[in-house]
Residue, then its C-alpha position, 0 to 999 in steps of 0.5 A: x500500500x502506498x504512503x499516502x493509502x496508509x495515512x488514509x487509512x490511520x485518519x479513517x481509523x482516527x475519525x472512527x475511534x472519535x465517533x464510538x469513543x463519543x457514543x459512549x458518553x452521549x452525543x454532541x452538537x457542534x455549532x460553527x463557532x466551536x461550542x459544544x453543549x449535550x442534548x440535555x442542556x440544548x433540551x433545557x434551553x429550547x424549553x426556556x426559550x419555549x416558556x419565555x415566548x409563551x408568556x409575552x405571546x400571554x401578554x401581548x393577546x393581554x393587552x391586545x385585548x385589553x386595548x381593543x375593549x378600550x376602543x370599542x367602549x370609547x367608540x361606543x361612548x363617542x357613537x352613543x353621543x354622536x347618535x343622542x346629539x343628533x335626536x330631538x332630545x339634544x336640541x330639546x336639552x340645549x335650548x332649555x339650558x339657554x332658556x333656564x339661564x335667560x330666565x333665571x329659572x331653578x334647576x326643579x325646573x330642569x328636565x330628567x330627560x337632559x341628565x346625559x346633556x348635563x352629564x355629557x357637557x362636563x365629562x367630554x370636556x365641552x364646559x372646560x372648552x368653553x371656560x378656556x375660551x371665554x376667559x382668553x376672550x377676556x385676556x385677549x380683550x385687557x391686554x389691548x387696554x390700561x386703566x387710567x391713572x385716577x384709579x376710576x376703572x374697576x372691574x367686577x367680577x362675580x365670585x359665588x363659584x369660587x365660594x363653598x357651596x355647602x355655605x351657601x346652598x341648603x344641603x336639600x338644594x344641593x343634592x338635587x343639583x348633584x344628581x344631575x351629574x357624577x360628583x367626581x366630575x364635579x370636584x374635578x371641574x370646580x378645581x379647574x373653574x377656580x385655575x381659570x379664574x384665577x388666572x384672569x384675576x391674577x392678569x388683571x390685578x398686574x396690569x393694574x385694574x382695581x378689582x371689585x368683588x360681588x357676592x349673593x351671600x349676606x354681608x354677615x359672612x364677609x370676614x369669613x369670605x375674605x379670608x376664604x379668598x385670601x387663603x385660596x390666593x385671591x387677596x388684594x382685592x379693591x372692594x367686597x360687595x355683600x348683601x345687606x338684610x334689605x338687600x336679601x328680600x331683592x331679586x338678585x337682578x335688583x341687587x346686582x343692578x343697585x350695586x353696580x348703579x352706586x359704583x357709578x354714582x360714587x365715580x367708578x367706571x365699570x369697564x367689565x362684569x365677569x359672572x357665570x350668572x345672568x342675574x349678574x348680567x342683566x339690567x343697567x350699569x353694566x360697562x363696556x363688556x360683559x364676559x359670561x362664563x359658562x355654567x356646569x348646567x345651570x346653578x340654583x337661585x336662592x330666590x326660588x328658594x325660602x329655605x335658603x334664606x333662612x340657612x343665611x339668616 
């Protein structure tokens, strides 16, 4: 046999004493980069491998499921709306609150059929919109005008929305008012009202007009509300108007219409009123501009009310 027949014959030799010397302890895979691990440690890591993908497959169809019912409850919410908008009823519910706000009208007036109107108006963000809005309307409006220098031009600003509630409506009237709408929303929206305003406050107070608060409250309670609104970051007012016993027995028309009639006499010169309220927005004396805030829906007079009274007296 030739040389090179002989050491062909030792590398096949070679070759078949490796592979039953490795038959003997368990065979082997090699991969290209010279590693070499046994069928049970691969057995091992395929099943690792194997649990890790089932648990994010879990957790992926988890928040894929999640997600689309989150979807089909807000496209539902969203086409339950859109749908209810475009029915009698909406329009019905749109104009009443109008006419309740012309008219001063109480909230026993307001219909059961409106309670998603009312609801719908906080909850999708329409109220905030409208807030937004209108107090930019009046920022937009001062930042073109500076009051003069004789300290004559005030403004008034209405501020019962920004006062406690409890104090000032019995809890009977309240509660009827409450159940028109989700209670979290409210607290929510009345922290939000109260940030508006007083960022139309804090404007005007730096650009120098002399600021005149109004209040529905008795006068017996203006050391209270002073402090009320000092704490709640609306102190260095010009004026708080309150009202007198007498002043209790008006229509709140009358009331705001005497006072701002006396502003004038005693030389003011109303360049605004600011209030959420109509009753504050009607009658004589009223200035340049008017800013009507929105309402939640539309808030209660006392007037309408004997029991509120006597929670003042």
């Amino acid at each position: 046999m030739s040389a090179y027949g002989h050491m062909m014959e030792r590398e096949f030799s070679a070759q078949s004493l490796s592979t039953r010397g490795g038959s003997e302890v368990g065979s082997r895979y090699t991969v290209e980069t010279g590693l070499y691990i046994t069928s049970f440690a691969a057995t091992v890591l395929i099943a690792g491998l194997v649990t890790v993908g089932v648990s994010l497959m879990t957790l992926l169809i988890t928040l894929a499921v999640m997600l689309r019912s989150c979807q089909t409850q807000s496209a539902g919410v969203v086409e339950s709306l859109e749908i209810w908008k475009s029915t009698d009823d909406y329009n019905y519910c749109k104009t009443f609150v109008l006419h309740a706000e012309l008219n001063l009208l109480p909230s026993a007036s307001f219909p059961a059929m409106c309670k998603s109107f009312a609801v719908g108006y906080i909850k999708d963000g329409h109220y905030l919109k409208d807030l937004n809005i209108t107090v930019g309307l009046a920022e937009q409006y001062f930042s073109n005008l500076k009051p003069l220098p004789d300290g004559c031009d005030v403004v008034l600003m209405d501020i019962d929305d920004l006062l406690p509630e409890d104090s000032f409506y019995p809890y009977q009237v309240l509660h009827r008012f409450k159940e028109h709408v989700c209670s979290d929303c409210i607290e929510d929206v009345k922290y939000l009202k109260h940030l508006f305003f007083r960022q139309l406050y804090l404007i005007l107070k730096d650009g120098g007009w002399k600021l005149i608060f109004l209040s529905r409250k008795t006068e017996r309670l203006h050391n209270t509300t002073a402090e009320y609104l000092t704490s709640a970051g609306f102190g260095g007012w010009s004026s708080l108007i309150m009202r007198t016993d007498n002043e209790l027995q008006m229509d709140l028309p009358e009331y705001f219409s005497l006072r701002r009639s006396i502003l004038q006499k005693e030389g003011f010169r109303i360049v605004a009123v600011v209030s959420s309220q109509m009753d504050a927005l009607t009658g004589p004396s009223l200035g340049r501009r008017v800013f009507k805030l929105p309402n939640r829906i539309f808030n209660f007079q006392t007037e309408h009310y004997p029991e509120s009274r006597d929670v003042l007296k």
